[in-house]
N, C-alpha and C positions, 0 to 999 in steps of 0.2 A: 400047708407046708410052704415055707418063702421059697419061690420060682429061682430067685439066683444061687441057689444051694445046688440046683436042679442040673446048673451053666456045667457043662465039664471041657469044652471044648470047644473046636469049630468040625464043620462036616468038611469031607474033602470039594465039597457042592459047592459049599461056601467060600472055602481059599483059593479055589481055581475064580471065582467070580471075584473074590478082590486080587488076586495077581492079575488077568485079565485088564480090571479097569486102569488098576497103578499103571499097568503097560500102555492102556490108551494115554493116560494122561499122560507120562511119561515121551511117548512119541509126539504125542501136540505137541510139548514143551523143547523137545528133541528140533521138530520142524521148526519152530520161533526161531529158536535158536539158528538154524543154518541158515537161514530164509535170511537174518538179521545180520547173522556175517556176512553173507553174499552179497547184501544189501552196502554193509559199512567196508569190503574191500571196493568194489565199483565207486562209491563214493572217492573214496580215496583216490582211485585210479582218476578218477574225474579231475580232482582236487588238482593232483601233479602236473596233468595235462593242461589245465590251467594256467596252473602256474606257469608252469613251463613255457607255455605259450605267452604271455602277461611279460615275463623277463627276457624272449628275446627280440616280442617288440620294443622293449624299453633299451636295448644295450642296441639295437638298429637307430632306433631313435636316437639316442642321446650321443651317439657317434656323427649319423647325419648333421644334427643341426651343427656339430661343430666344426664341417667337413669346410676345409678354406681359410679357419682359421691360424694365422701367421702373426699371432701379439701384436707389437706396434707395427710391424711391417708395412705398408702401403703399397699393395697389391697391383692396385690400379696404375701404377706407370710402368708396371715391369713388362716385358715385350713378350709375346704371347711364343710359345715355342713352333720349331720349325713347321712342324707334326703335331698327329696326335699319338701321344707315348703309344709304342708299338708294343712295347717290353713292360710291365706295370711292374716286373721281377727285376729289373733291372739293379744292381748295387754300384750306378756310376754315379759321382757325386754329380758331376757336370749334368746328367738327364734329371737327377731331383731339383737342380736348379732353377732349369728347363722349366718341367712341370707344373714349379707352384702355379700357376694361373690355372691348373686344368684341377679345378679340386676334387671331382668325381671322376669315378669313368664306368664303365657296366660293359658287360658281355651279356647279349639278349640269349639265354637257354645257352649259355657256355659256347656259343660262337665264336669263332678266333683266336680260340686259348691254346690253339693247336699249334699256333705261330711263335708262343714265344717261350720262356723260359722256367715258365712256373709253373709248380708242379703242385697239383694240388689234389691231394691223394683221397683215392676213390668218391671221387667231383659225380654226383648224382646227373645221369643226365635229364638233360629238358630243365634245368633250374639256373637259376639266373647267379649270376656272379657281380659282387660288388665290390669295387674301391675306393677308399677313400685318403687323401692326401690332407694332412694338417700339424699342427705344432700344440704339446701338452700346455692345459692351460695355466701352470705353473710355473713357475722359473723355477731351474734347477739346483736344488740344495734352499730352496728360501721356501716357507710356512709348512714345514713337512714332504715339501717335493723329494724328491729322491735328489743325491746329489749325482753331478758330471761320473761318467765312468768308462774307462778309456775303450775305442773301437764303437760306442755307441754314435748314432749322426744327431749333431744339434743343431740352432741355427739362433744366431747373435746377430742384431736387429741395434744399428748405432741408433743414437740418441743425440749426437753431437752432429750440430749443420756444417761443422766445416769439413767433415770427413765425406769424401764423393760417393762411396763404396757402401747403399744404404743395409746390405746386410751380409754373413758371412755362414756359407751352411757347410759341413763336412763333419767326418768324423774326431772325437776328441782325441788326444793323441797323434792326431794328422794334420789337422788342421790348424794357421794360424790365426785363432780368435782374438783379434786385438781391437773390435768396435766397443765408442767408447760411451760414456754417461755423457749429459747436457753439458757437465762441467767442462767435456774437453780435454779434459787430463789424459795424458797416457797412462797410467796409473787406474786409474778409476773409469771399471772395463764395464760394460752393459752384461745384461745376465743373459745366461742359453737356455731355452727351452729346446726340450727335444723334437725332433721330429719323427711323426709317425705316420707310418703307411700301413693300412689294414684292409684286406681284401678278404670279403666274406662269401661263404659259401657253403652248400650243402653236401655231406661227406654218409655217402651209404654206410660207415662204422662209427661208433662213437670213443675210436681212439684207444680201447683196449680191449681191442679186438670180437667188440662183438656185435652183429649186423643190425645196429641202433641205425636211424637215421638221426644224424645231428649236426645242425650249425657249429659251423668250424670258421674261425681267421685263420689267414698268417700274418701274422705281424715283423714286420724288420726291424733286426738287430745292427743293422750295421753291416755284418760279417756277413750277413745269411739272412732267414724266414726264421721262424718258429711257428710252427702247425700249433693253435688255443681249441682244442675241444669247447662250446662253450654253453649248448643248451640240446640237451636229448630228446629226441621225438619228434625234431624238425623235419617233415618230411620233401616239402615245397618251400619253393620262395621266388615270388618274382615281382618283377619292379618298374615304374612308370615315371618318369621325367619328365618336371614341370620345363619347358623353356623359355626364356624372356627374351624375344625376337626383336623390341622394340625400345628394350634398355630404361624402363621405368621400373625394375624390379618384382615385374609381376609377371607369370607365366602367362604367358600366349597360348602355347598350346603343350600338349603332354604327348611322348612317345615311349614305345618299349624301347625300340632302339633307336638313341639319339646319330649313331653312326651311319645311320640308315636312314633320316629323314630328309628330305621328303623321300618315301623309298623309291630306289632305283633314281634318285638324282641328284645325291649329296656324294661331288665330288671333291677332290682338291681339298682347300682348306673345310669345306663345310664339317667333315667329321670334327675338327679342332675346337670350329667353332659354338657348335651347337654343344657341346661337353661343356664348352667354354661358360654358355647364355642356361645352365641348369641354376636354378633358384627354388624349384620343390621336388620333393620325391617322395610318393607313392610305393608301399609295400605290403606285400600280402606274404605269410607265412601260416600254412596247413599244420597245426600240432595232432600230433596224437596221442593216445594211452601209449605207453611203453609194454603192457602185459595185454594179452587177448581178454575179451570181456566172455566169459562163456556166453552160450548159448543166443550170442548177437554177431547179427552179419550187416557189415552198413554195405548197402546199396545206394548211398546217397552221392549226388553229382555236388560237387565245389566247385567256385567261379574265383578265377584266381584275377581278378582284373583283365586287360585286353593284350593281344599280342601285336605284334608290329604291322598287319595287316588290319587292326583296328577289331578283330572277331574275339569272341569271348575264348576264355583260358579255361577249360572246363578240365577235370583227373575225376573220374570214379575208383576211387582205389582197392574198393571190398574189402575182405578178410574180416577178423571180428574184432577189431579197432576202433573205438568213439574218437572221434575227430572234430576238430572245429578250426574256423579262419580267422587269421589277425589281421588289421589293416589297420594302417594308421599313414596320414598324411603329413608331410614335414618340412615344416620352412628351412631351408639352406640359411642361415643368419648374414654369416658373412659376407658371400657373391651376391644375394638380393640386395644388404641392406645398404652395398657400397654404391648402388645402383638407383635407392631411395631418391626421389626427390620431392625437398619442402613443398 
């Protein structure tokens, strides 16, 4: 008799032992599977923090090196201010005038921000604060710049040797711009680039309203600040200043706080000056994942560069957050290079 004639079914023996394995295999395939998610969210989380981190040393950076720049202006004969600006918030046109020569300024761990005007919402403490003073490197309304627009501050930069008054800075609409081209016409007016003031800093929200840490400016309009959310996760930031004590353009020596060096004996003019002699600046900023990593807890110490005391910057921050340090070193262009010699 043929045997498969014989076949009528399966035993209940039998289909419990293949449901059984289909389940095993089934779970292996199950386990790939999450193991490979868990794997490709972390990734990810990685990725951002990265990046994150990656864009706001580059928007540090590429601010810094322009920090002083004033287009044709010639920096170097202008009389250095009374002070060192007290007010960095300041909206007097006469203290931006002042100022151009001071093209940085810093708060070491948000030091002395209590003195003046600016309000700079929910300022993380123990983190450093930066300013920077300079002019877009555009002219206004010429190869896609934005054009003039009224209440905003520019600053017109003659061109003509006969005019005494080598440049003219206020608001448009307020101000009368009448510096001219090489021609000397009255007619034929030099262009405005704008001027900007950008003071960065680390804000325990990231601006709608949820407890992000994030790199914030405010930038000046003219009329006021504007609060710029600008990179999320930033949790740290702090900062070291090349000085060039000897006017060769090259840093001497490097402090946290330039208002404080040598500390306990930079009196009188020395806060102005030493502001005045920054040619590099050093920055470190801590990013993090923005979501917890399950089942990881960093216990690890970060070294944030040195504090004005010259001792290491250490934060253990814990929680279950992959973190990492940025640093990047950066020539000041303009104050160094005016300082160059062949």
């Amino acid at each position: 008799m043929n045997l498969r004639s014989r076949q009528k079914g399966l035993s209940l023996v039998e289909l419990m032992v293949s449901i059984t394995l289909g389940l095993l295999i089934l779970s292996g395939v199950l386990v790939v599977f999450v193991n490979t998610s868990a794997a490709r969210n972390e990734v990810e989380r990685t990725s951002r923090q990265i990046e994150n981190g990656r864009f706001a040393s580059e928007v540090l950076a590429d601010d810094l090196r322009l920090a002083g720049f004033y287009g044709e202006l010639n920096v170097g004969p202008l009389p250095a201010p009374a002070a060192l600006p007290v007010d960095p918030c300041s909206l007097s046109v006469a203290d931006w005038n002042s100022w151009i020569p001071v093209h940085i300024q810093g708060y070491d761990e948000g030091a002395g921000l209590a003195a003046t005007t600016c309000v700079l919402p929910n300022l993380k403490p123990n983190t450093d604060v930066l300013v920077i003073r300079r002019v877009r490197t555009c002219v206004a309304g010429v190869a896609g710049c934005e054009a003039t627009a009224n209440g905003k501050p520019y600053i017109q930069v003659s061109l003509c040797s006969s005019q005494t008054t080598a440049h003219k800075l206020g608001l448009e609409g307020t101000e009368t711009f009448d510096r001219q081209k090489k021609t000397c016409v009255s007619t034929e007016l030099a262009g405005k680039r704008e001027y900007v003031v950008r003071i960065y800093f680390i804000s325990t929200d990231n601006g709608a309203g949820e407890n992000v840490p994030t790199l914030k400016r405010l930038e000046l309009t003219g009329a006021g600040w504007n609060e710029v959310p600008l990179v999320e996760g930033i949790e740290e930031f702090q900062m070291r200043y090349g000085l060039d004590t000897d006017g060769d353009g090259v840093p001497d020596v490097y402090a946290a706080n330039p208002s404080d060096y040598p500390a306990g004996a930079c009196a009188g003019n020395c806060p102005r000056d030493n502001w005045m002699n920054v040619v590099t600046a050093q920055f470190h900023v801590l990013a993090r994942n923005l979501e917890l990593s399950p089942s990881y807890t960093d216990s690890k110490t970060y070294r944030l560069g040195k504090d004005a005391a010259g001792a290491d910057i250490e934060v253990t921050p814990g929680l279950g957050y992959r973190r990492h340090v940025y640093s990047s070193l950066i020539r000041i262009a303009n104050p160094s290079g005016r300082r160059d010699t062949p």
